[in-house]
C-alpha positions in Angstrom: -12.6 1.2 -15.5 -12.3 -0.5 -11.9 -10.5 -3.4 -11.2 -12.6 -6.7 -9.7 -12.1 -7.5 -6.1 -11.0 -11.0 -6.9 -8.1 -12.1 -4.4 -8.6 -13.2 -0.7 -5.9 -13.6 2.3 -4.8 -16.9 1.2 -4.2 -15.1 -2.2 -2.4 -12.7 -1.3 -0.4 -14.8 1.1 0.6 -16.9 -2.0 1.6 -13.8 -3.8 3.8 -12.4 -1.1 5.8 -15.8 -0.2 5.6 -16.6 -4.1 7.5 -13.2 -4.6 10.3 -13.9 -2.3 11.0 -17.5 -2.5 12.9 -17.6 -5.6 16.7 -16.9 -6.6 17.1 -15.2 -3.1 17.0 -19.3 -1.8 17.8 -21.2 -4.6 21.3 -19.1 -6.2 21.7 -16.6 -3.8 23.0 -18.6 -0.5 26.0 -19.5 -3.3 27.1 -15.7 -3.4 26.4 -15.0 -0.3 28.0 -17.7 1.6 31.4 -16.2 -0.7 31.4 -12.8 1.3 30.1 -14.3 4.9 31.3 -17.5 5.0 28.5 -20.1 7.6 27.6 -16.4 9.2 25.6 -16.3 5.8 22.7 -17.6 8.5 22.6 -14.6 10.3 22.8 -12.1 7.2 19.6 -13.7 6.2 18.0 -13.0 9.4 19.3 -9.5 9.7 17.5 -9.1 6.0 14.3 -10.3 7.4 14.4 -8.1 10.8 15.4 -5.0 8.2 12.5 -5.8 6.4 10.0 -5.7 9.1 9.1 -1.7 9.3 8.9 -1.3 5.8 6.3 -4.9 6.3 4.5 -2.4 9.0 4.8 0.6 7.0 2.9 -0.5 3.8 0.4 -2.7 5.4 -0.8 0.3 7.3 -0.9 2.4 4.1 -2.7 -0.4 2.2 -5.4 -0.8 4.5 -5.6 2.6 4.4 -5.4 3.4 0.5 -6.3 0.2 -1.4 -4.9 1.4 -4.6 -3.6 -0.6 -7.8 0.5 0.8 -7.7 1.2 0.2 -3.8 4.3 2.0 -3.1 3.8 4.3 -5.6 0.8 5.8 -4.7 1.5 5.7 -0.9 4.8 8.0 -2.1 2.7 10.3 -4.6 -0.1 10.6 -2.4 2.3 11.7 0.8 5.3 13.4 -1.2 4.4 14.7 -4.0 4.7 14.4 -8.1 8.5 14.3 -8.0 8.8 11.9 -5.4 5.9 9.7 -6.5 7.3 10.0 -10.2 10.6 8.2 -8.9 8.9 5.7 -6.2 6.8 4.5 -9.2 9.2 3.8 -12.0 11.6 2.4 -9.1 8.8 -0.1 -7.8 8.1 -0.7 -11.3 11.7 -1.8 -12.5 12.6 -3.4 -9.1 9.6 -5.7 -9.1 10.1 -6.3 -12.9 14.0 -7.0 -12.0 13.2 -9.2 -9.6 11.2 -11.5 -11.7 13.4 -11.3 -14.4 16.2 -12.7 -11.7 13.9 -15.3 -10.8 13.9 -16.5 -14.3 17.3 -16.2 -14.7 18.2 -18.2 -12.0 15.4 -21.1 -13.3 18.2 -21.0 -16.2 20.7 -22.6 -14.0 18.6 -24.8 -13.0 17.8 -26.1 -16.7 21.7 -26.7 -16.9 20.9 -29.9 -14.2 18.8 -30.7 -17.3 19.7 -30.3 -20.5 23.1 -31.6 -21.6 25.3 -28.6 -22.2 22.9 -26.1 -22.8 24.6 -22.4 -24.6 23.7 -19.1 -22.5 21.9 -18.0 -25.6 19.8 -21.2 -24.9 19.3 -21.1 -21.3 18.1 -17.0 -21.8 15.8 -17.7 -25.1 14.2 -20.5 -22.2 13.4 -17.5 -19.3 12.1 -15.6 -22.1 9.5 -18.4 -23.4 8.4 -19.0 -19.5 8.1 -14.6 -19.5 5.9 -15.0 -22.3 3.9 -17.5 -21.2 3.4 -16.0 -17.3 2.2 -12.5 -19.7 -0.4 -14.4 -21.2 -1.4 -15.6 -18.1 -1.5 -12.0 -16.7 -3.8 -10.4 -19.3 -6.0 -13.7 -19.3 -7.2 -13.5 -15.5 -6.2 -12.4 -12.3 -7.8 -14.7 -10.8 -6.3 -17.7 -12.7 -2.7 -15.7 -11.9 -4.2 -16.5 -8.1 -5.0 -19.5 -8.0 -1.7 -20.8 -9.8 0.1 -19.0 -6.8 -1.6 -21.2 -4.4 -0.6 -24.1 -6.4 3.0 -23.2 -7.1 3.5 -22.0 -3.3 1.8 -24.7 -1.5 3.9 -27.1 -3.7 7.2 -25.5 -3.0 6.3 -25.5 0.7 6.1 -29.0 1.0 9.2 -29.6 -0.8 11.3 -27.2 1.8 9.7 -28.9 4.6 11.1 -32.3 3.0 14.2 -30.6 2.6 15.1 -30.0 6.2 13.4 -32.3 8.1 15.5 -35.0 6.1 18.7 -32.9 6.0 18.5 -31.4 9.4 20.0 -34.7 11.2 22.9 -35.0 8.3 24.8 -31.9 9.1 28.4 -31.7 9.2 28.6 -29.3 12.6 32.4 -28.8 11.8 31.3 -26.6 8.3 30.0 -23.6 10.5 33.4 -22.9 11.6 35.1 -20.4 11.6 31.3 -19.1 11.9 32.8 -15.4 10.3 35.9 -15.8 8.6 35.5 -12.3 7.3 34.5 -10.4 10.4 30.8 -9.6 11.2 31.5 -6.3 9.2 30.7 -8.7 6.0 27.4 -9.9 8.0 26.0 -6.4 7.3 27.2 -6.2 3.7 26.1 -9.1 3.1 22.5 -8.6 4.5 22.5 -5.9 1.9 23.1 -8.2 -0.9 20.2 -10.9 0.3 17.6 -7.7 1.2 16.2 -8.4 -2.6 15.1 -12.1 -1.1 12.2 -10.3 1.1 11.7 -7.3 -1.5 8.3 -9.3 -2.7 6.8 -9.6 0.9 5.1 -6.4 0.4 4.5 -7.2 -3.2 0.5 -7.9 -2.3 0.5 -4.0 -1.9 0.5 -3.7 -5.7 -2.4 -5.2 -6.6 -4.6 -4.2 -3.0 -7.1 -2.9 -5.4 -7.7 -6.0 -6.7 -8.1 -7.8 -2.4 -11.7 -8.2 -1.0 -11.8 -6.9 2.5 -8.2 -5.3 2.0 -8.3 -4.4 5.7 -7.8 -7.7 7.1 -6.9 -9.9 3.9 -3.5 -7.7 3.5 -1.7 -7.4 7.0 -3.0 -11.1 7.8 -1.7 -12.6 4.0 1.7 -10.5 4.5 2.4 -11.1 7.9 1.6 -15.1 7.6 4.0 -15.0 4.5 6.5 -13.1 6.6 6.8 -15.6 9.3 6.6 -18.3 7.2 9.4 -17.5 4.7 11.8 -16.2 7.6 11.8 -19.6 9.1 12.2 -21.1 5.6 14.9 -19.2 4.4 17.0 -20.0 8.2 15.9 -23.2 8.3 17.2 -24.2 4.5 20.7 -22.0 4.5 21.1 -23.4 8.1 20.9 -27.2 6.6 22.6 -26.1 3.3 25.8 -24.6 4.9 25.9 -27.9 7.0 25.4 -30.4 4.2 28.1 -28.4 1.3 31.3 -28.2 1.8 32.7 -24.4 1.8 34.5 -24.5 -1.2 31.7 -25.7 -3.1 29.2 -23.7 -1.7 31.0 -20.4 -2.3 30.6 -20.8 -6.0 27.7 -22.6 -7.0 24.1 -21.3 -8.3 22.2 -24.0 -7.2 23.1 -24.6 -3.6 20.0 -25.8 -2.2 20.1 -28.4 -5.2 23.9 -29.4 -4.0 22.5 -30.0 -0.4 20.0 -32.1 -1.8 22.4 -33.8 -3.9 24.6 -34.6 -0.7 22.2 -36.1 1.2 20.2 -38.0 -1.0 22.0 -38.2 -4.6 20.3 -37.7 -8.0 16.9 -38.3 -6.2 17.6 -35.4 -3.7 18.8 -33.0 -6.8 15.6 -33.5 -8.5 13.4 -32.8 -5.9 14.8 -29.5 -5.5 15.4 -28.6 -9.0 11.3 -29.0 -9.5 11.2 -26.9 -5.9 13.0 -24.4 -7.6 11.5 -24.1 -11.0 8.5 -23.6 -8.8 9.9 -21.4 -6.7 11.1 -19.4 -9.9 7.9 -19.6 -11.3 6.2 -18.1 -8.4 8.1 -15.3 -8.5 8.1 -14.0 -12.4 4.3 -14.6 -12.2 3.7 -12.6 -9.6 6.0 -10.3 -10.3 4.4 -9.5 -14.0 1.1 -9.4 -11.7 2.3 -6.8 -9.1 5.0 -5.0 -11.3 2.2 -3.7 -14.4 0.1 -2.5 -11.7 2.3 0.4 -11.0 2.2 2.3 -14.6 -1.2 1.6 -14.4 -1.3 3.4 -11.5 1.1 6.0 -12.7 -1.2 6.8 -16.4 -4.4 7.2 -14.0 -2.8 10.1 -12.5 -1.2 11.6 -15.5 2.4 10.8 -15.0 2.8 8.4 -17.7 0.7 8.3 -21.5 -2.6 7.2 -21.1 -2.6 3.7 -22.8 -0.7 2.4 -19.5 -4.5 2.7 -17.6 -6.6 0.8 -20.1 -8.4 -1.9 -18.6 -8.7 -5.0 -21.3 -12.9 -5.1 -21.7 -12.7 -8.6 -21.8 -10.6 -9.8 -19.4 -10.7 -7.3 -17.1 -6.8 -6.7 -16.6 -4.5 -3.8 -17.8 -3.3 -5.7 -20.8 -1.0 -2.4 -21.9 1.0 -2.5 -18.7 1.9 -6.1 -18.4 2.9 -6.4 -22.2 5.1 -3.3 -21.5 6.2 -4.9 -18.1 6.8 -8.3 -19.7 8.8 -6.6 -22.8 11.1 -4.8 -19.7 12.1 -8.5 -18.4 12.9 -10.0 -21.9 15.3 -6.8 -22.4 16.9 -7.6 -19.0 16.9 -11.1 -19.4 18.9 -10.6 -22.8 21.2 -7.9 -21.8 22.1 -7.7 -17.9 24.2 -10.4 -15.6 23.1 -11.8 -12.4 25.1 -9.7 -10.2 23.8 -6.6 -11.5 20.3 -7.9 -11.4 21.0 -8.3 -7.9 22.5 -5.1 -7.1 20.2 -3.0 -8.8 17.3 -4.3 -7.9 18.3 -4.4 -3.8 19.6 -1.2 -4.0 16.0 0.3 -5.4 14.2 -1.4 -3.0 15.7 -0.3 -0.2 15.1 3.4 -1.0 11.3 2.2 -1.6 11.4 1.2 1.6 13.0 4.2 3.3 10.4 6.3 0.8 7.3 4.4 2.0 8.4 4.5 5.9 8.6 8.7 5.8 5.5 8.4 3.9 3.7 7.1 7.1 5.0 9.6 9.2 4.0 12.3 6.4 0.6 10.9 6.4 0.2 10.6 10.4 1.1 14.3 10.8 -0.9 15.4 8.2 -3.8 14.7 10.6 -6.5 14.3 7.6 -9.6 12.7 8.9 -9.8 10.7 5.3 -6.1 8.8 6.4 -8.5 5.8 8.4 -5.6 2.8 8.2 -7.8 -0.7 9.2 -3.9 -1.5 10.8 -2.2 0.6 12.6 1.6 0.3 12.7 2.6 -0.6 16.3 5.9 1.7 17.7 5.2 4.7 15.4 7.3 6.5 15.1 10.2 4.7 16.2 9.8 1.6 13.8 9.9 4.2 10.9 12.6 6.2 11.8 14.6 3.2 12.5 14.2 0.7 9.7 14.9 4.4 7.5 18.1 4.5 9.5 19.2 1.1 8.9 18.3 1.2 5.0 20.7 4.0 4.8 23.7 1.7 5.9 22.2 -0.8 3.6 22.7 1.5 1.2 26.0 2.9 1.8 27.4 -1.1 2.1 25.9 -1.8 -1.7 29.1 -0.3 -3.0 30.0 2.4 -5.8 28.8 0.9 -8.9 24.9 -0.1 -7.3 24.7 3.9 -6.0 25.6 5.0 -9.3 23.0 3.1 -11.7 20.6 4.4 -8.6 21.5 7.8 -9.1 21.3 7.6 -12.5 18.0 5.8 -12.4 16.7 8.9 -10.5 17.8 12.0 -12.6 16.2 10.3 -15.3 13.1 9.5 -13.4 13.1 13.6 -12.0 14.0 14.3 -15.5 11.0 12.8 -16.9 8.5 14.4 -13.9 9.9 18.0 -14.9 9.4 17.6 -18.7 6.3 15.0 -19.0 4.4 15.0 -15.7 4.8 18.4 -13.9 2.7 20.6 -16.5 0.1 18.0 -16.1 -0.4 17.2 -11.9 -2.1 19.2 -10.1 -2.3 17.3 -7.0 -1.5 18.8 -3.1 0.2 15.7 -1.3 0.4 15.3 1.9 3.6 16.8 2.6 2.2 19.6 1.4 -0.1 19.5 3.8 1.6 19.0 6.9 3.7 22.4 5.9 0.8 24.5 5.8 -0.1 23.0 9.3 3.1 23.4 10.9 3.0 26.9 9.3 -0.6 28.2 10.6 -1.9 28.4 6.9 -5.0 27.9 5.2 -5.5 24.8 2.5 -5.6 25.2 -1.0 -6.7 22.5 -2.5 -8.6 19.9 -0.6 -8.0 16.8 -3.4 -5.9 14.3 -1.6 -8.7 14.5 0.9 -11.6 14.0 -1.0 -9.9 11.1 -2.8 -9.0 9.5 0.1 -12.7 10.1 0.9 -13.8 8.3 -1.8 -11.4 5.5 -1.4 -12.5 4.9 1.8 -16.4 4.4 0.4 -15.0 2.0 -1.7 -12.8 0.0 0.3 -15.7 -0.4 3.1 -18.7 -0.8 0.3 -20.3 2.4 1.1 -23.0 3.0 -0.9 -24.0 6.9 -0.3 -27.4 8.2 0.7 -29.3 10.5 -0.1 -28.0 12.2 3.7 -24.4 11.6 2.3 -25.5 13.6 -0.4 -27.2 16.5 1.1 -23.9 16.9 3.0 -21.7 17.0 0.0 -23.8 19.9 -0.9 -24.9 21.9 2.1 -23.4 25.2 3.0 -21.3 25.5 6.1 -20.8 28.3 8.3 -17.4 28.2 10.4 -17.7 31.5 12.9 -14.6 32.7 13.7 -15.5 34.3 17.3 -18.4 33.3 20.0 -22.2 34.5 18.7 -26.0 34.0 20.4 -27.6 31.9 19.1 -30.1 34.5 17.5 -26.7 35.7 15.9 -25.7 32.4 14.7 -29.7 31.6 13.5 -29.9 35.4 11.6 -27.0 34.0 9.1 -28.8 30.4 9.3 -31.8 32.9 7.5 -29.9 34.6 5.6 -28.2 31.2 3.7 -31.4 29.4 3.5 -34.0 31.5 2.7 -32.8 31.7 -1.3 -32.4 27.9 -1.5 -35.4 27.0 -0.1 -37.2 29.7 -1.5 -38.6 31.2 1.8 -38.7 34.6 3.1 -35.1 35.5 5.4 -37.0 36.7 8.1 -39.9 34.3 8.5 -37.5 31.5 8.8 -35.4 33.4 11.6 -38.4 33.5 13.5 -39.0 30.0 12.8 -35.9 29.4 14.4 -36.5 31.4 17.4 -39.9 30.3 18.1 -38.5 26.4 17.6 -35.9 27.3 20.3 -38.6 29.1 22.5 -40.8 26.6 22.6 -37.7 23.4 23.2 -34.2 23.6 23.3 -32.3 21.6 20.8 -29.0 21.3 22.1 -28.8 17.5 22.3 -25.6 16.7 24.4 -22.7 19.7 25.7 -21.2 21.3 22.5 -24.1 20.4 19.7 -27.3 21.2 19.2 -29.6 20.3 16.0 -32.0 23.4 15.3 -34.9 21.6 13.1 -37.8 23.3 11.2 -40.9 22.4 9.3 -41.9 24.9 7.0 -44.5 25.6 4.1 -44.1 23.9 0.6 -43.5 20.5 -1.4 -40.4 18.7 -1.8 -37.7 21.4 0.1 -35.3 20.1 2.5 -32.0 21.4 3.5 -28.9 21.2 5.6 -26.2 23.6 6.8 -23.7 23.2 9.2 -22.5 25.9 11.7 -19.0 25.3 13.5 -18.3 27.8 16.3 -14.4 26.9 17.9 -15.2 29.5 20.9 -18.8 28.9 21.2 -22.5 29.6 20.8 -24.3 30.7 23.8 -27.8 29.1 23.5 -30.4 30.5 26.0 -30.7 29.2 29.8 -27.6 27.4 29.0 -23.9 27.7 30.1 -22.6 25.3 28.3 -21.3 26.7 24.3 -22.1 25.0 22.1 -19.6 24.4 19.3 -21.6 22.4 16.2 -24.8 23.2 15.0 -26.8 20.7 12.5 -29.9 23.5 10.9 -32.4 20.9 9.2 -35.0 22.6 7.5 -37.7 20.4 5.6 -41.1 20.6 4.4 -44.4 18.7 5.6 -43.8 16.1 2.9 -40.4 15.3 4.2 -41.0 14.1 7.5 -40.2 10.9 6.5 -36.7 12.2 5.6 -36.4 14.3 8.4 -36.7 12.0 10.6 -34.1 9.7 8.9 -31.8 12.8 8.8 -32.1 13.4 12.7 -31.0 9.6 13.0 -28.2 10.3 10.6 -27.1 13.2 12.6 -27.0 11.4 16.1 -25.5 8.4 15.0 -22.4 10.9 13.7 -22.2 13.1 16.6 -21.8 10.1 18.9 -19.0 8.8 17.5 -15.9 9.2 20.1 -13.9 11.1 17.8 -16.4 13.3 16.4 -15.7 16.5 18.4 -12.0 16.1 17.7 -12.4 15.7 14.4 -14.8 18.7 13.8 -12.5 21.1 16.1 -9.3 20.1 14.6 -11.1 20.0 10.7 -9.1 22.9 8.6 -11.3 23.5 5.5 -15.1 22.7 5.2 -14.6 20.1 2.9 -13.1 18.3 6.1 -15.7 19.2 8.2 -17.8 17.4 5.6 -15.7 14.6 5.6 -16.0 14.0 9.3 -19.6 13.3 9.0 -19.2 11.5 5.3 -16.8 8.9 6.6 -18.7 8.2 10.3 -19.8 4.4 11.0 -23.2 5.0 10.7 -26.1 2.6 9.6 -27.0 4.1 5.7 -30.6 3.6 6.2 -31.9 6.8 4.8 -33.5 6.7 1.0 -30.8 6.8 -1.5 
């Protein structure tokens, strides 16, 4: 069962900025300011230029493969089971560790609150709000939306308040020294606030679920991007200016104390509400986006099958987020802040590095069914670069973050081997590119016809019965240059048993046709069309020559052939199909596409995923 195409730009704009304005603004700057000192500034910055490849990497592949899982179907699809095992359970843990830090951190914020709350208390809290985002979940999507707007448009406001009232209190003497610890911690440090941009691309998890995912994903990101970059520099620059050092090196709610310094109890309300939204933001979409992934992962056999039922009712994989929700309650219960933090930064950034080669994997692989809507600007160098710069990311988490990583992925490799292998079948993209680089043939032409099919459905294609006719037609790819008469006596021989005709009164059909007008219809393709005797036959086959057909009183070879065949009843159709077929062959592209084309289910593909008008009878 299909998810509903329920959530527009603004939607996913909410989702995005809702996923990273949590923890990472309101408990984070505490922490961070420890290790940087008033360079903290910078280290936020740094995170959000880091972040900015991987931003380009999966809005490409989203527009591209509008898929419930995001990241891990961009890394199945491009590099394989094993990979695609790991990017899945690690996008699946990271965004569920990240919502369960955003409700953690409302727990500090409850302590402004209640009078002496207990930890016990203040985790039993997070776990009521969990609950109550999962029943939200399951209930509707499009309620989980429109809350988003609602929570993020209200914690907007409440930042702008923030600065522009705190912005002309700053002490100037607090930013110095601007790096007490060297500009070595400003790197480390970046490391540690990377999780506070880790829900930009959080919208890429539920892109089945965008209408017009071409344009409503890069523009909701990329809004939430800019936006939330100038929040986050704009608040830590007015925080580290309003709290003295000391103070601000070891509180969880920082933002809260700034408040509190400029404008007493009422200031320190404010913010805590800002920040309860804020939290609340994030877990719900987090429970949104995070269930989406082992949904994603059931569909194509690498976890059980429950994880991919669709609740009848209410339209949502009900399985998923329970099992997602039950994750954050165990974390809630059982892990601290700091190694919520770790763990979770630490994952994404290897998701990121993952989904960066995966554009390059998918670019190279040259399939005509990989049509992106955005194109990432400075490929390859964006890729390789941010890739470069998550490995030092990496290195800088420490010893204790690499290891619950490593462990995290033997167990997730361990599970592919014994669960998922026997079952997937699938050629990825990597695969592919191989066999190119290696001059051999395809085996399996999946990934393409999938992405094929994702296409129709991201674009509302409604196939005709043309479309269908081509799904079915035979295809002759000559492997030296033939005459035409050559080229029409195999046309004969492949027809004449599916239309029912004799082989060699339909060669001479074909030869008289040619006689009496040429029908080569622009340099390199000709459409050979017959009428012939009968009710109700029509037929298609497609002829690829790379070298060349030699037509008569023409130098020019030609290199595609479209053979229509149709009875006297069909003129209607035929007519429609000769449309069809120039509206294809115009396309700039097409004759690229057609030489470069390595099975025939590509060279079907070329003319199944053209921009023409389906006007033909379905």
């Amino acid at each position: 069962m299909a998810l509903k195409r329920q959530l527009s730009a603004l939607d996913v704009f909410c989702i995005s900025s809702g996923a990273m304005i949590s923890s990472g603004l309101f408990v984070l700057p505490g922490l961070a300011f420890a290790k940087a000192g008033p360079a903290v500034i910078l280290s936020y910055l740094l995170a959000a230029l880091l972040v900015v490849p991987a931003m380009l990497s999966k809005a490409e592949l989203a527009t591209a493969m509008p898929k419930a899982g995001g990241t891990y179907f961009f890394i199945e699809r491009s590099l394989g089971g094993a990979m695609g095992t790991f990017g899945g359970m690690a996008t699946w843990f990271s965004l569920a560790l990240k919502s369960a830090f955003a409700l953690v951190g409302m727990c500090a914020f409850a302590a402004l609150i209640l009078p002496s709350p207990t930890t016990a208390q203040l985790k039993l809290i997070a776990v009521g709000f969990c609950l109550v985002f999962t029943l939200v979940n399951i209930v509707s999507v499009k309620g989980t939306g429109k809350l988003q707007i609602i929570l993020v448009l209200g914690l907007f406001a409440a930042l702008v308040f923030y600065v522009l009232r705190g912005v002309g209190s700053i002490n100037v003497g607090r930013y110095t020294p601007f790096s007490p610890f060297g500009f070595g911690s400003v790197f480390a440090t970046a490391g540690l606030v990377f999780i506070s941009f880790g829900g930009l691309t959080k919208a890429a998890s539920v892109a089945e679920e965008v209408k017009n995912p071409g344009r409503n994903i890069p523009v909701g990101m990329f809004t939430a991007f800019a936006l939330v970059s100038l929040a986050y520099g704009a608040v830590v620059f007015v925080t580290v200016g309003l709290v003295e050092g000391k103070d601000l090196a070891h509180s969880l709610t920082p933002v809260s104390d700034g408040a509190g310094a400029l404008m007493g109890t009422f200031g320190v309300a404010v913010m805590a509400v800002a920040a309860v939204l804020a939290f609340t933001s994030t877990a719900n979409a987090g429970i949104l986006s995070a269930s989406r992934s082992p949904m994603a992962m059931s569909r194509d056999q690498l976890l059980p099958g429950a994880f991919q039922k669709i609740n009848s009712r209410f339209g949502t994989p009900h399985i998923s987020i329970l099992f997602t929700s039950a994750f954050m309650i165990c974390t809630i219960l059982l892990l601290s802040l700091e190694d919520l933090v770790k763990t979770a930064s630490t994952l994404k950034i290897l998701l990121f590095m993952f989904v960066n080669i995966s554009v390059i994997v998918m670019r190279q692989s040259k399939m005509p069914g990989y049509r992106p809507m955005f194109r990432s600007p400075f490929y390859p160098w964006a890729q390789i670069a941010g890739t470069v710069a998550y490995v030092f990311l990496i290195i800088e988490m420490g010893a204790v973050p690499l290891l619950i990583t490593g462990l995290f992925v033997l167990l997730a490799f361990a599970w592919y081997w014994v669960y998922a292998r026997p079952r997937v079948t699938r050629q990825s993209a990597l695969v592919r590119l191989v066999k190119r680089v290696t001059a051999k043939e395809l085996a399996d032409d999946s990934l393409e016809t999938e992405l094929k099919n994702i296409l129709f459905e991201r674009d509302n294609i409604v196939a005709d019965r043309f479309d269908r006719l081509i799904e079915e037609c035979r295809i002759l790819d000559l492997p030296k240059p033939v005459p035409a008469e050559e080229m029409f006596q195999m046309v004969a021989e492949e027809l004449a048993p599916r239309l029912g005709i004799d082989e060699q009164l339909l060669f001479d059909r074909f030869i008289k046709r040619e006689k009496e007008s040429q029908t080569i219809v622009r340099p390199g393709v000709a459409i050979p069309h017959i009428m012939v005797e009968g009710e109700k036959k029509f037929d298609i086959l497609l002829v690829r020559c790379r070298e060349g057909m030699t037509f008569p009183e023409t130098r020019a070879p030609v290199h595609t052939a479209f053979i229509l065949v149709g009875s006297r009843d069909e003129r209607n159709f035929h007519l429609c199909a000769l449309m069809a077929v120039a509206q294809v062959t115009q396309e700039s592209s097409f004759d690229k596409n057609w030489l470069q084309a390595r099975s025939a289910t590509e060279l079907r593909h070329v003319i199944l995923l053209s921009k023409r008008r389906r006007e033909c009878p379905r």
